[in-house]
C-alpha beads as a LAMMPS data file, in Angstrom:
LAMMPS data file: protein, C-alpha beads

372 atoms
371 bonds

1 atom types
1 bond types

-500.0 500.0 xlo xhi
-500.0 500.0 ylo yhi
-500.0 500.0 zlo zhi

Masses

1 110.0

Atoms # bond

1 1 1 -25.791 -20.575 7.504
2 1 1 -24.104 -16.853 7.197
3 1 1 -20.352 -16.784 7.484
4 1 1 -18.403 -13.322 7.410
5 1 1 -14.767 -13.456 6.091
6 1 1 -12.496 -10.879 7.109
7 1 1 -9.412 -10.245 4.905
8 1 1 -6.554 -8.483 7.086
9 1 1 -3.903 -8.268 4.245
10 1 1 -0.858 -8.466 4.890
11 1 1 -0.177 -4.291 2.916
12 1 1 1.833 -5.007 -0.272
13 1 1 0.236 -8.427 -1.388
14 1 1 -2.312 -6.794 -3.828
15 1 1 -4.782 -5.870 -1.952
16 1 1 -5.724 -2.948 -3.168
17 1 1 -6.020 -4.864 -6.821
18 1 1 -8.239 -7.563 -4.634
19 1 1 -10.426 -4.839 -3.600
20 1 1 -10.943 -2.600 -6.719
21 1 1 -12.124 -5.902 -8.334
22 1 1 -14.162 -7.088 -5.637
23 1 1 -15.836 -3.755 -5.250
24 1 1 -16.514 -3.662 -9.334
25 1 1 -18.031 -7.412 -9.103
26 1 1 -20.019 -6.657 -5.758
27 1 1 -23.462 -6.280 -7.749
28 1 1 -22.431 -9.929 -9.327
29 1 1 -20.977 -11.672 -6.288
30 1 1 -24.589 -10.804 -4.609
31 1 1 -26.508 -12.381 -7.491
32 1 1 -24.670 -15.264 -8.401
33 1 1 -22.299 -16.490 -5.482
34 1 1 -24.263 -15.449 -2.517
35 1 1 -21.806 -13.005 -1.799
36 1 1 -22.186 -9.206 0.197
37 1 1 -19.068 -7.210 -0.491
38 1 1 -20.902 -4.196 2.143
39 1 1 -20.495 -0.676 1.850
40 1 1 -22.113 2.286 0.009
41 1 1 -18.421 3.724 -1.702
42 1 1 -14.901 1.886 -1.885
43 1 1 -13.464 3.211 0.795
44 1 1 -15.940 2.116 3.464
45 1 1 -13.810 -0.991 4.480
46 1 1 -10.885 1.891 4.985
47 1 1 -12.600 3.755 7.334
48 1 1 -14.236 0.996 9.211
49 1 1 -10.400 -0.377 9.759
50 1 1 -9.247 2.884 11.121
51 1 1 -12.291 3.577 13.569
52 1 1 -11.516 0.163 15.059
53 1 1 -8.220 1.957 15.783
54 1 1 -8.188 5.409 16.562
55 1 1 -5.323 5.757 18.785
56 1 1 -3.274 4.135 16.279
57 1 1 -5.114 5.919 12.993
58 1 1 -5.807 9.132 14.689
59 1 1 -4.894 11.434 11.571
60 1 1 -7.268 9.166 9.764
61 1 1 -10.309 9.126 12.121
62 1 1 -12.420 11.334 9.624
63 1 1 -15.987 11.656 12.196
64 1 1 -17.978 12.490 8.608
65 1 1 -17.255 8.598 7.938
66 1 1 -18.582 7.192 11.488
67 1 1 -20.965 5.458 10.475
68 1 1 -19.289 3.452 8.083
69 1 1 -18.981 0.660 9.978
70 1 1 -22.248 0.757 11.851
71 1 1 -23.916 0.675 8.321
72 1 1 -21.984 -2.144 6.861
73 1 1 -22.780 -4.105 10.329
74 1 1 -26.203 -4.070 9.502
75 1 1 -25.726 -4.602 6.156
76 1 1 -24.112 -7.799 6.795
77 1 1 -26.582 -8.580 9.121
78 1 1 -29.450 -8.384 6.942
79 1 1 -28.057 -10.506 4.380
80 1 1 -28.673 -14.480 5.033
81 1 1 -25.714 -15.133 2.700
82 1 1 -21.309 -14.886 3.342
83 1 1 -20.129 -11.189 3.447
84 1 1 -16.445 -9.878 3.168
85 1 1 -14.360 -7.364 4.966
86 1 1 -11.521 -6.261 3.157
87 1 1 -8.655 -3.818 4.179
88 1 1 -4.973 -4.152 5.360
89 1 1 -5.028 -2.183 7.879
90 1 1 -7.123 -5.052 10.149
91 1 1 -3.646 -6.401 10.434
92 1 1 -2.588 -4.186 12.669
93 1 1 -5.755 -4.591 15.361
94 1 1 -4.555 -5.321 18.959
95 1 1 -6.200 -8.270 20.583
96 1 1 -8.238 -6.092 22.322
97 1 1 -9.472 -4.860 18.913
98 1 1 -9.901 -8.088 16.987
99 1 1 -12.082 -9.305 20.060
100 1 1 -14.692 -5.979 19.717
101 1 1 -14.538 -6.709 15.962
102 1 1 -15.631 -10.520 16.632
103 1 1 -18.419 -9.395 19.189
104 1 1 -19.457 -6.827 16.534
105 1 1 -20.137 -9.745 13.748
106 1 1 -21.297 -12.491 16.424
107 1 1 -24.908 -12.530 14.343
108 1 1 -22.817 -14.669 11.361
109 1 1 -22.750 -18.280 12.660
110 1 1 -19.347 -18.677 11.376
111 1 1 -16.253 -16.113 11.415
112 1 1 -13.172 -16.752 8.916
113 1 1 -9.742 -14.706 8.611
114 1 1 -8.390 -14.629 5.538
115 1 1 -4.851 -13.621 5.135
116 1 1 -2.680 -12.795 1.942
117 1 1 1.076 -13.156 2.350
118 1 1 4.105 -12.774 -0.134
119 1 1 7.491 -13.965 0.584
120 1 1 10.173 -11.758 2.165
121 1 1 12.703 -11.647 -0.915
122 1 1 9.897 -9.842 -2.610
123 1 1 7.930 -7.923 0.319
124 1 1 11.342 -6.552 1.728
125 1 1 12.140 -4.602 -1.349
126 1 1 8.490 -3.509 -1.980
127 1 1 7.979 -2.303 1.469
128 1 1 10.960 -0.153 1.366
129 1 1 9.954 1.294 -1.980
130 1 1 6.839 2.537 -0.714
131 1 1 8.182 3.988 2.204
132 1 1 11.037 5.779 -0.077
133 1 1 7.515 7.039 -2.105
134 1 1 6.185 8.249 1.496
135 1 1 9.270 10.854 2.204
136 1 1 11.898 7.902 3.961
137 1 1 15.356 7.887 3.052
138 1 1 17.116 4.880 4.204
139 1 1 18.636 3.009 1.850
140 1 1 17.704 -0.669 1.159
141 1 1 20.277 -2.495 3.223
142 1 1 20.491 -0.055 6.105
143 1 1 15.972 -0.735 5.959
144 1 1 16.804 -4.765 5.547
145 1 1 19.395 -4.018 8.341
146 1 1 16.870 -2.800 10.884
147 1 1 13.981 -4.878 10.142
148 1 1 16.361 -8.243 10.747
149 1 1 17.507 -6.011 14.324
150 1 1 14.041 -5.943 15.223
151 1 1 13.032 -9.420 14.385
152 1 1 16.186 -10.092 17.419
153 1 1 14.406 -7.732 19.759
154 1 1 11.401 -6.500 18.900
155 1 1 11.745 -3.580 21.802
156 1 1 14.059 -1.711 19.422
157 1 1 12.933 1.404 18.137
158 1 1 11.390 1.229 14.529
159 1 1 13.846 4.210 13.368
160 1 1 14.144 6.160 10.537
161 1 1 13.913 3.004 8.482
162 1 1 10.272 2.761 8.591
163 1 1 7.861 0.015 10.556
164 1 1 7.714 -3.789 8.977
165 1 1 6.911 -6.157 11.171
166 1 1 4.010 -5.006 12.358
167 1 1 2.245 -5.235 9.417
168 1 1 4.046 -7.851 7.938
169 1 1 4.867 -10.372 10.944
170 1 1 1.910 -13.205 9.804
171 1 1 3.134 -15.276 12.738
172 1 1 2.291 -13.248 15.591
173 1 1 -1.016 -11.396 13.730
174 1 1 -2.789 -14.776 13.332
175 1 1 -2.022 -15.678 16.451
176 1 1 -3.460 -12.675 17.481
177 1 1 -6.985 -13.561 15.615
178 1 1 -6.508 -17.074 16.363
179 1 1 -7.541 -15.953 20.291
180 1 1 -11.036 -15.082 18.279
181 1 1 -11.351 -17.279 15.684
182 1 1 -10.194 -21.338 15.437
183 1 1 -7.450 -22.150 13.313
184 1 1 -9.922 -24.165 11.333
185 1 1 -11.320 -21.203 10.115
186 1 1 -7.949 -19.036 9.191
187 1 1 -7.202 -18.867 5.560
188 1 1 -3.371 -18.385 4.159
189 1 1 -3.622 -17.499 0.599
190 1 1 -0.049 -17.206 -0.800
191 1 1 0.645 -14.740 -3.229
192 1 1 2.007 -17.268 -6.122
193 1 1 5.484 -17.341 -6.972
194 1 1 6.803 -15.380 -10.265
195 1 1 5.784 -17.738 -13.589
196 1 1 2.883 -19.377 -12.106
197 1 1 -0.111 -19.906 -14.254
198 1 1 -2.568 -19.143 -10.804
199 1 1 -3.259 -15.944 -10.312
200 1 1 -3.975 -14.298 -6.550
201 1 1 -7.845 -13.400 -7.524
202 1 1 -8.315 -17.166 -8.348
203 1 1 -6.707 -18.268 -5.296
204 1 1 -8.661 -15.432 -3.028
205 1 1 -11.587 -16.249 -4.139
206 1 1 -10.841 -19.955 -3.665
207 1 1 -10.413 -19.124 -0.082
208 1 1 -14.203 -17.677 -0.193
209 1 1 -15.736 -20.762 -2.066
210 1 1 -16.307 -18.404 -5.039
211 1 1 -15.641 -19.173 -8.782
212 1 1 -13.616 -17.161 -10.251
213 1 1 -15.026 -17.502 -13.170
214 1 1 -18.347 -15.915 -12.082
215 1 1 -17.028 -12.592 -11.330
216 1 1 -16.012 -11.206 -14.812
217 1 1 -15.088 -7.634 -14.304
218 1 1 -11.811 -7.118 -14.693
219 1 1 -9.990 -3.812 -13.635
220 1 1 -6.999 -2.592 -15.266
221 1 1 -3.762 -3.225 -14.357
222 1 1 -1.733 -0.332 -13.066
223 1 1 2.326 -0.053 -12.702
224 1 1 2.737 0.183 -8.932
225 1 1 6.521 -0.655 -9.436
226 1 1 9.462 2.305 -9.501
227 1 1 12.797 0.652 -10.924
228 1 1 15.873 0.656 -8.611
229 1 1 17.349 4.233 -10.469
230 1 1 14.243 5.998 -10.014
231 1 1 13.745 4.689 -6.572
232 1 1 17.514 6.195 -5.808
233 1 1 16.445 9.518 -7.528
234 1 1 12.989 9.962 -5.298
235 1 1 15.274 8.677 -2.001
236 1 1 17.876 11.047 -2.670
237 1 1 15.279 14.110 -3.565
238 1 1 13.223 13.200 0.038
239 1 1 16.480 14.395 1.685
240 1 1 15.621 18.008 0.163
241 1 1 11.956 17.577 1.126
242 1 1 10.982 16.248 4.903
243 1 1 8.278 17.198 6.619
244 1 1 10.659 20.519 8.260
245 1 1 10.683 21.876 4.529
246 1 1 7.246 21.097 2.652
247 1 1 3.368 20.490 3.829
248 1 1 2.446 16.807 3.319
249 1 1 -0.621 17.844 1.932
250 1 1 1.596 19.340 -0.496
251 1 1 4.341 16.352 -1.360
252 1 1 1.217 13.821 -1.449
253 1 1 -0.323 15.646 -4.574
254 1 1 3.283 16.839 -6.074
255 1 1 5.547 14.326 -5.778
256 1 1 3.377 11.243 -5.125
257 1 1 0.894 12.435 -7.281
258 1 1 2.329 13.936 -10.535
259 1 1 5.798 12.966 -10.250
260 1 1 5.153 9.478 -9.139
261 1 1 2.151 8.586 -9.898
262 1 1 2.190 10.418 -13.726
263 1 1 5.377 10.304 -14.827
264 1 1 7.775 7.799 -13.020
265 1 1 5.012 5.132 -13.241
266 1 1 4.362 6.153 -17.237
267 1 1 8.081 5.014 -17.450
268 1 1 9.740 2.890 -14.724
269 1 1 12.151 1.244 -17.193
270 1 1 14.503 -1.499 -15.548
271 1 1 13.780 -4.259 -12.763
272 1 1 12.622 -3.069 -9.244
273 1 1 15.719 -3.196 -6.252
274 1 1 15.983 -6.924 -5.055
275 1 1 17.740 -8.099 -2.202
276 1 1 21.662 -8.781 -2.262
277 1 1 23.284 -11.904 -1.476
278 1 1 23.773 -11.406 2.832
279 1 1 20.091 -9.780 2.628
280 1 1 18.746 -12.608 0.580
281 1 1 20.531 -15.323 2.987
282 1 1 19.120 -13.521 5.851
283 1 1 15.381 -13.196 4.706
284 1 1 15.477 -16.671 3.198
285 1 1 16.355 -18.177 6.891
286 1 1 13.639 -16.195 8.497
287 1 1 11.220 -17.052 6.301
288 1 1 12.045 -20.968 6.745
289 1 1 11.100 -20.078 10.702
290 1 1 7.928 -18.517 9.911
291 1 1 6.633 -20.766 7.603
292 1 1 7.572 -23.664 10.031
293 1 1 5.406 -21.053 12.625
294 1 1 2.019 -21.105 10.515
295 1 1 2.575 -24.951 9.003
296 1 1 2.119 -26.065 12.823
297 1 1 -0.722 -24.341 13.721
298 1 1 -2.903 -25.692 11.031
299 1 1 -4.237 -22.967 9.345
300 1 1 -5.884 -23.187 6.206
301 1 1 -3.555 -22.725 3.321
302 1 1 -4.506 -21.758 -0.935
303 1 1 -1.619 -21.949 -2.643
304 1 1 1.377 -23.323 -1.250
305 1 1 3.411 -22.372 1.744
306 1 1 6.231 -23.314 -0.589
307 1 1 5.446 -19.845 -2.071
308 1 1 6.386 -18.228 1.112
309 1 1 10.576 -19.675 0.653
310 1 1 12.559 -16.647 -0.867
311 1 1 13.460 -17.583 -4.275
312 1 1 16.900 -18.108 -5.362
313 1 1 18.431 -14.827 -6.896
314 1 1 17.466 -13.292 -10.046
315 1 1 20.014 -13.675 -12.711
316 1 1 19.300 -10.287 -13.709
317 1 1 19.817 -8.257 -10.046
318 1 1 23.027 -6.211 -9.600
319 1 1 23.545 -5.174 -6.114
320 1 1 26.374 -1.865 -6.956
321 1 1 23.268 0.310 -7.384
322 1 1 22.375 2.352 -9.588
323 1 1 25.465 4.787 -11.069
324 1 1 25.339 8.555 -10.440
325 1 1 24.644 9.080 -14.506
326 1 1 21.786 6.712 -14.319
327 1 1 20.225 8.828 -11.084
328 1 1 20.966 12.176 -13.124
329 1 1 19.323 10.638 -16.431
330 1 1 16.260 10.105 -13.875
331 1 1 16.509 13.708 -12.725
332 1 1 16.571 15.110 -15.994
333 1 1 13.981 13.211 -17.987
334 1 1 11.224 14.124 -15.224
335 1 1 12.615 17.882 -15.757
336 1 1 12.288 17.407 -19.696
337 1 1 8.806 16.101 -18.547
338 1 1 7.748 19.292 -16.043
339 1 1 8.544 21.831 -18.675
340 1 1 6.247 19.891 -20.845
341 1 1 3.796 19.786 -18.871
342 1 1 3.865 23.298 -17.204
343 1 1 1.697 26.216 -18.266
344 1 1 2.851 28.636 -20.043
345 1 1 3.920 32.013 -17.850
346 1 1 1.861 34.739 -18.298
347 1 1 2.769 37.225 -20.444
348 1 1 1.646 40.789 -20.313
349 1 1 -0.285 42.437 -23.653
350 1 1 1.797 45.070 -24.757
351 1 1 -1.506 47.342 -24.161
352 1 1 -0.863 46.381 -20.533
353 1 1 2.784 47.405 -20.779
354 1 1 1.955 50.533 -22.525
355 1 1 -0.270 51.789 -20.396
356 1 1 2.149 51.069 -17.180
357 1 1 5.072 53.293 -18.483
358 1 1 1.709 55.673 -19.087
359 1 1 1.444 56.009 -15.359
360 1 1 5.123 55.852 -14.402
361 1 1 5.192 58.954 -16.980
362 1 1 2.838 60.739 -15.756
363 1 1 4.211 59.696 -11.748
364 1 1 7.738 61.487 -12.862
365 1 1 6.234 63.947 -14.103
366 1 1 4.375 64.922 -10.606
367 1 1 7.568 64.046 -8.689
368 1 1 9.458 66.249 -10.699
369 1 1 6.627 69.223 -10.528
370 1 1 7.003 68.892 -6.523
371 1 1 10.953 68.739 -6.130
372 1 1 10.868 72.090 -7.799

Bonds

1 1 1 2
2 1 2 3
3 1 3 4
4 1 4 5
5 1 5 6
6 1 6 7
7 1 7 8
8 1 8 9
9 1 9 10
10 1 10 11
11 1 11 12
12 1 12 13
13 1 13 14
14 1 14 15
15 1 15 16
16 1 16 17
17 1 17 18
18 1 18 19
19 1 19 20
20 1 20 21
21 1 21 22
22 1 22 23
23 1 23 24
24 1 24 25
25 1 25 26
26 1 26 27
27 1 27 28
28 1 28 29
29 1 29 30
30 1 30 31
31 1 31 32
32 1 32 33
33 1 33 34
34 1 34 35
35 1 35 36
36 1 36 37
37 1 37 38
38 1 38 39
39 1 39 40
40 1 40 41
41 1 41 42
42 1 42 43
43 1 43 44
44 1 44 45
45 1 45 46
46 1 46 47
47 1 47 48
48 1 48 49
49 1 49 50
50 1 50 51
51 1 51 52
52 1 52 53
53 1 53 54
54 1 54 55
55 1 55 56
56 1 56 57
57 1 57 58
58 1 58 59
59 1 59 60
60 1 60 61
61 1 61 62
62 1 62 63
63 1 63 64
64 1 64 65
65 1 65 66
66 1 66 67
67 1 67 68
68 1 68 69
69 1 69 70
70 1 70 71
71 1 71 72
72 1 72 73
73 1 73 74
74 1 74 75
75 1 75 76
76 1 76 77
77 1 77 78
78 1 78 79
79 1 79 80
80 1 80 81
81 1 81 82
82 1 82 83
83 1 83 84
84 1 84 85
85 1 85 86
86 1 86 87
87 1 87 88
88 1 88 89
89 1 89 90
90 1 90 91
91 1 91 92
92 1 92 93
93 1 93 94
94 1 94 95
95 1 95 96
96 1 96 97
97 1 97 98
98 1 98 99
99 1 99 100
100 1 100 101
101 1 101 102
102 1 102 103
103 1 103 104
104 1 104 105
105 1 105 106
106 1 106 107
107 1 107 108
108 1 108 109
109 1 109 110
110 1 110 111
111 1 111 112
112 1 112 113
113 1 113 114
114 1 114 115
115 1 115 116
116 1 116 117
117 1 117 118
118 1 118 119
119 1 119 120
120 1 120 121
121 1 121 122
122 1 122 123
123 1 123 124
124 1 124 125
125 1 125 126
126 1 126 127
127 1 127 128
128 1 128 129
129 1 129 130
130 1 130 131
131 1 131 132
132 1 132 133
133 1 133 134
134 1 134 135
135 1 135 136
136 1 136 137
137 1 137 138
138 1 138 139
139 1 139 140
140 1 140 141
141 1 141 142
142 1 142 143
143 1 143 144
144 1 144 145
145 1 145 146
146 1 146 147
147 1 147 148
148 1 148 149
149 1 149 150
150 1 150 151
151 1 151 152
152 1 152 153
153 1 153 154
154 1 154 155
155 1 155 156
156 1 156 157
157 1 157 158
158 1 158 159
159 1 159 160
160 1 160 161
161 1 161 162
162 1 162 163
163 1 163 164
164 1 164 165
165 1 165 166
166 1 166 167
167 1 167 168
168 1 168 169
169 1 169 170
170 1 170 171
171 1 171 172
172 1 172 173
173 1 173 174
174 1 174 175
175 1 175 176
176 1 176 177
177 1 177 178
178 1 178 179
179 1 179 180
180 1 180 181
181 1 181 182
182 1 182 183
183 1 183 184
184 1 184 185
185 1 185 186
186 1 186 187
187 1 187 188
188 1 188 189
189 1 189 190
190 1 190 191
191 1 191 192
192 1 192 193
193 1 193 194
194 1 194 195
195 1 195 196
196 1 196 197
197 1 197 198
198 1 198 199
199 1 199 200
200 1 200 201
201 1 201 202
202 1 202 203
203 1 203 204
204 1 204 205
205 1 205 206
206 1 206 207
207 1 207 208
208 1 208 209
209 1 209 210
210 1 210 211
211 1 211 212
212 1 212 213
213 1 213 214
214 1 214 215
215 1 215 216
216 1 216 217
217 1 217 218
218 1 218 219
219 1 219 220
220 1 220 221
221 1 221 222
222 1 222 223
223 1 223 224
224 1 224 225
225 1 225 226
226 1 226 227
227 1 227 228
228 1 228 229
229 1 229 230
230 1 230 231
231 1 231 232
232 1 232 233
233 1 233 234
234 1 234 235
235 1 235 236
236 1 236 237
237 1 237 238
238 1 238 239
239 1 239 240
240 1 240 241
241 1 241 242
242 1 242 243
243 1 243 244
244 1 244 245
245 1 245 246
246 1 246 247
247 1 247 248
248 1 248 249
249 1 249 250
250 1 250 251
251 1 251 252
252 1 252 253
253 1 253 254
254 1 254 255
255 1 255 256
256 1 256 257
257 1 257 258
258 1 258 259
259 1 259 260
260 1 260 261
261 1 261 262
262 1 262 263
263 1 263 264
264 1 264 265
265 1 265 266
266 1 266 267
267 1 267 268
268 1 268 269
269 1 269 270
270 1 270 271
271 1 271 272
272 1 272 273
273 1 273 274
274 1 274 275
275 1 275 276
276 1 276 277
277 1 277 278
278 1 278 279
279 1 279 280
280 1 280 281
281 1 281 282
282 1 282 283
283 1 283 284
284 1 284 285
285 1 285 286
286 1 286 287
287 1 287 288
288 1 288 289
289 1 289 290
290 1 290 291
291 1 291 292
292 1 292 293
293 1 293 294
294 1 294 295
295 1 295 296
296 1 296 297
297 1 297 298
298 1 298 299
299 1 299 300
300 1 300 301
301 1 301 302
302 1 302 303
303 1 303 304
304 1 304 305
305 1 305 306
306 1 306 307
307 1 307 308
308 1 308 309
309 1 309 310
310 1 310 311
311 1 311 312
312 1 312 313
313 1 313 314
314 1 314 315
315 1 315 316
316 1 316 317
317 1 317 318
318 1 318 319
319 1 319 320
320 1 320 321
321 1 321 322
322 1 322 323
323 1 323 324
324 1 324 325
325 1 325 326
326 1 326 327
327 1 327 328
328 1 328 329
329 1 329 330
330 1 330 331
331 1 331 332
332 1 332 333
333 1 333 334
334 1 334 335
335 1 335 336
336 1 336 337
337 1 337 338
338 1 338 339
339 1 339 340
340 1 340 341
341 1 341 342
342 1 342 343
343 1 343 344
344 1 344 345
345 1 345 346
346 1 346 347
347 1 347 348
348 1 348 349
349 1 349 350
350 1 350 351
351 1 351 352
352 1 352 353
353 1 353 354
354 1 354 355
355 1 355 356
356 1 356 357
357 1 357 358
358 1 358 359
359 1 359 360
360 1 360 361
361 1 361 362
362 1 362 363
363 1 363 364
364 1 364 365
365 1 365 366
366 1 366 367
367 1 367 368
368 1 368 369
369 1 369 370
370 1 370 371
371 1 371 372
């Protein structure tokens, strides 16, 4: 009996950790648990998400990659063991979508959806923070602001503030899947609250009927996290740099790359932005609806939906934000950084320079002989 599991995310609930390890245990997970992680490179599961979308991914559709998903089909269709699909961006399939996806896998004699989910008072913040990495500028509460407007009426534009729900709304993206696949067969892991001694792999693989303990490659673990000063500093430098004023092309490798991803990252001292009291009241009600949501529809559930309640506020939050000398501190320390980084400017040999003033010598010289 074949079964294919397809993990949809939720974005922002370690996935891409899930899948970096997966992908470096896939030759072990085939030996030892039965288990076909497809693809020939990393980024397969990326590109089969996005061709399952291409009105929605359009700027992603890369046609070189087309036969990603074909490939991995048959892959998975060869194999007389449990496969996985992993990537995020499943979440956001239509209905339409999900059913084409189901049709595409009907060889496995069993389907299962496997979903990862973190609760708001943590997702909020961390959503916003990698939209402030992607060129946004709203601040935190006017972002908190407009995702609570939309939760009211979801016909409101998404704004300047970025999109949340639709990647994030767990209720109405299993039911969604649920049209495809029985609730049996729908797995909520819960990302596990802070201070817990399980760990998400242990639970996601739990979810798979894997042992953990089987898979033994590790992968490091990367700071994804900018502190609350340094998320200020990049918000308030993306008003100097929208789309009207640099190339993405160019902002991705500068400021997501080096600045970000080299030296913010190499030094994000201080906690992450959290929540403040009225945002933390609001999320924690609207999380008590939506776990009420996924509790009655019996869905499968590794962890504990108790995971999903927003925790009680940290003792060390502050809600003024950060002070205009901790912002410029930012600013200049990633200066100090650039100049130590940056090459050197070119200076001319003095052979170079000599023989210049050589030429604008002898160039006088002719001007003069033809004035006269």
């Amino acid at each position: 009996m074949s079964s294919v599991y397809v993990h949809i995310g939720l974005p922002k609930t370690g996935t891409t950790h899930l899948q970096d390890r997966l992908w470096r245990n896939r030759d072990i997970a085939l030996r030892v648990a039965d288990l076909l992680y497809p693809g020939n490179a990393i980024d397969d599961h990326f590109h089969a998400a996005v061709h399952l979308q291409p009105g929605r991914y359009l700027d992603w559709v890369d046609p070189e990659h087309a036969k990603a998903w074909p490939t991995m089909v048959a892959q998975m269709r060869a194999w007389n063991g449990n496969a996985l699909l992993s990537h995020e961006l499943f979440a956001t399939a239509t209905a339409e979508q999900v059913g084409q996806l189901t049709r595409d896998l009907s060889f496995a004699d069993e389907i299962h959806v496997v979903v990862t989910v973190r609760d708001l008072g943590r997702q909020l913040p961390s959503v916003w923070q990698e939209n402030v990495k992607n060129q946004r500028r709203a601040r935190l509460d006017e972002f908190v602001q407009r995702v609570a407007a939309i939760a009211d009426d979801p016909s409101l534009p998404v704004g300047e503030e970025g999109p949340f729900w639709e990647f994030q709304d767990y209720v109405t993206i299993l039911k969604r899947w649920e049209q495809y696949v029985p609730a049996e067969r729908i797995h909520i892991v819960t990302v596990p609250a802070k201070g817990s001694s399980d760990s998400l792999w242990e639970r996601f693989l739990l979810a798979l009927g894997v042992d953990a303990t089987q898979l033994t490659e590790t992968v490091p673990t990367a700071n994804a996290s900018l502190s609350a000063t340094q998320t200020e500093f990049l918000r308030r430098l993306n008003d100097r740099l929208q789309p009207d004023s640099i190339d993405w092309a160019r902002y991705e490798r500068i400021v997501k790359g080096q600045l970000i991803g080299e030296i913010l990252f190499a030094d994000a001292a201080g906690p992450p932005a959290e929540l403040g009291p009225a945002q933390r009241d609001w999320a924690a009600a609207q999380a008590s609806r939506m776990i009420g949501a996924v509790a009655d529809a019996g869905y499968s559930v590794v962890g504990t939906l108790d995971d999903l309640d927003v925790a009680a506020e940290s003792s060390a939050s502050t809600h003024d934000g950060p002070t205009q000398d901790e912002v410029l501190t930012v600013a200049l320390d990633l200066i100090a950084e650039l100049v130590q980084r940056a090459p050197l400017p070119r200076v001319r040999p003095r052979w170079e320079t000599k023989a210049r003033n050589v030429v604008r010598r002898a160039q006088r010289r002719v001007t003069a002989a033809v004035r006269r």
